[in-house]
N, C-alpha and C positions, 0 to 999 in steps of 0.2 A: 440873361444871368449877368449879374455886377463882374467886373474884375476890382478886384484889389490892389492895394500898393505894394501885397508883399507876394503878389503873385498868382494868387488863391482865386476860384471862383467862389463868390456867395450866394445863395438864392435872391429873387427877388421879391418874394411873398415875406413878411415878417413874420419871424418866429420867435414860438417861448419855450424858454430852456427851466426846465422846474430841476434842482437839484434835491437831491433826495440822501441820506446816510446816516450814520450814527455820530456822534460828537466824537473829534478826533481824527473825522479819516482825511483832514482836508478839504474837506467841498465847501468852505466859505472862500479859501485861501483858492480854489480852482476857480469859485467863480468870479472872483475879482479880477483875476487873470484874465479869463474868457471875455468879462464884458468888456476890459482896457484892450483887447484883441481886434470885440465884432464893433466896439461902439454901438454896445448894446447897456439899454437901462438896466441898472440891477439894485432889487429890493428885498429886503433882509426881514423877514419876519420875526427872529429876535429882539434886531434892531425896532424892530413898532412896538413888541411887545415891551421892551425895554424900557421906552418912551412914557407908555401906560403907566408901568410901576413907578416912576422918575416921577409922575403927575399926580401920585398919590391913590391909584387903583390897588386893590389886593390881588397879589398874584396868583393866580390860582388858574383850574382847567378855561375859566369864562375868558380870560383876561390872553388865553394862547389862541383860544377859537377864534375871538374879535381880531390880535393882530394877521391873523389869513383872512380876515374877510377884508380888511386893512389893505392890507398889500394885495389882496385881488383886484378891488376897487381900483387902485391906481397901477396896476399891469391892465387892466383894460382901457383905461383911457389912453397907455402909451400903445397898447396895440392898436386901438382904432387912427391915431395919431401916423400910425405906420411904424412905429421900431419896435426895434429887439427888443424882449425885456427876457432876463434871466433872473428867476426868484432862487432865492438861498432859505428853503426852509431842510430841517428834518424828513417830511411828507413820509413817517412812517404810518400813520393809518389810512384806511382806503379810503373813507370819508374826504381826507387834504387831499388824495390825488385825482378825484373825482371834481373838487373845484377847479384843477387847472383843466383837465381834460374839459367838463363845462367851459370853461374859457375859451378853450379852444377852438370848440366847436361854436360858441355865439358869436364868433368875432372871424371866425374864417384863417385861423390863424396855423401853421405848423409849429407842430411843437412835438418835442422827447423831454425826457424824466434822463437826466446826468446822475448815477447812482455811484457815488465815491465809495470803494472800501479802501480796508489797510491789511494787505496782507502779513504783514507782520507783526506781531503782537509786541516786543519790545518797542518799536518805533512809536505804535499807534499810544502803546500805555507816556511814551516818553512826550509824545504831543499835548496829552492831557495835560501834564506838567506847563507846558508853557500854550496858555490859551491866545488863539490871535488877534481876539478881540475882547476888550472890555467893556460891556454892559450892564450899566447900574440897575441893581433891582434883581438881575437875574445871576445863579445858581450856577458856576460853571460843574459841569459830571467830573466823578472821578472815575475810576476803571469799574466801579461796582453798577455806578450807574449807568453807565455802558452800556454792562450786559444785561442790567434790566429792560434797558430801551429796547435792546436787540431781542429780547423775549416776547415784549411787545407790541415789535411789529409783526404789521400782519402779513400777510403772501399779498405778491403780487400777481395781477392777473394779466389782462391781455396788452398793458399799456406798453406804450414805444418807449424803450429805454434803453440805455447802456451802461454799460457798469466799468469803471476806470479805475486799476488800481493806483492807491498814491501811493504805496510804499518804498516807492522810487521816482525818481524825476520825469514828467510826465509829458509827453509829446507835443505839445498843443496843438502844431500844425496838422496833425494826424487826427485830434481827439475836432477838429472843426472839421475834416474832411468828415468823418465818420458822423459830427451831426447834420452834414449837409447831405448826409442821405434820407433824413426823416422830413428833406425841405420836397413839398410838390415838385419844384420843377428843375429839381436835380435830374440831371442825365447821369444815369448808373456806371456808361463810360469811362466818363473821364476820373473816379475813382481810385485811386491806385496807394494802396498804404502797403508800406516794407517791409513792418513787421505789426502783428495782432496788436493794436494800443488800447482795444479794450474786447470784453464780452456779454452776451446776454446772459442776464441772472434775473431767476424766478423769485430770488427774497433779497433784502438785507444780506452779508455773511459779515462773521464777525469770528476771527482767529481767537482760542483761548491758546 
């Protein structure tokens, strides 16, 4: 197992970190954090799909499916390569989370599903207001679109995941222990978080 500069063990198997959540709760802004943390590649499916529209493609269901086969294609040649890669989509339906799980399994790779929510609904609606990224072509949600996204997605099933609230300042050092338990060759051991920095959740939640 790596040591780190700031202390931390890391696995030595590469892993993929798929984030998952509704617009709003954080998880583009967590995973930019995470991957300047692990010096882990991170790849934005927005951002491809963005790219698409910017090229002169019609936006539409074809143009979101293409950018996840996008950003698969080059998370597997960074995992065969050996690094991290942490993808920043949505992944609310089961179909997107079944292409990283397939990733994971062809390439030999550890991997969990990072699921941001926001428990608080004033914060989360106030986020919308100011979005972190701007990308041409594409539609930022307002609070209505939200809770349509949030209608539908669908349940989650057996997948490795964690669920991290943002609605407060959010751990890091706690929130990498806790993925270095989804790594093979974590020793259960040496483990030790202070206080709960996240939970298992069976869906999406979304606060009205």
């Amino acid at each position: 197992m790596d040591e780190r500069e700031d202390g931390l063990h890391w696995h030595t198997v590469h892993m993929l970190i798929a984030m998952a959540g509704l617009p709003g709760t954080g998880k583009s802004y967590l995973a930019g954090l995470l991957a300047r943390r692990l010096d882990a590649v991170l790849l934005s499916v927005d951002l491809a799909e963005s790219a698409m529209v910017k090229a002169g493609m019609w936006h539409n269901e074809a143009t979101g499916q293409a950018a996840y086969f996008a950003i698969e294609s080059m998370a597997r040649q960074n995992l065969v390569l050996g690094r991290d890669v942490i993808v920043d989509a949505t992944n609310h339906l089961d179909r997107q989370r079944r292409l990283w799980m397939d990733l994971a399994d062809g390439t030999g790779t550890d991997m969990v599903f990072l699921l941001s929510v926001c428990s608080d609904s004033a914060e989360h609606r106030r986020r919308l207001g100011k979005p972190y990224r701007k990308m041409p072509g594409l539609v930022e949600p307002d609070w209505d679109g939200v809770q349509q996204r949030n209608a539908e997605t669908e349940p989650w099933g057996t997948e490795p995941r964690l669920a991290i609230d943002t609605a407060h300042e959010v751990n890091l050092e706690q929130v990498q222990t806790l993925i270095s338990c989804f790594g093979a060759s974590q020793d259960a051991e040496r483990v030790e978080i202070s206080r709960p920095a996240a939970r298992r959740a069976s869906r999406s939640a979304l606060s009205a």
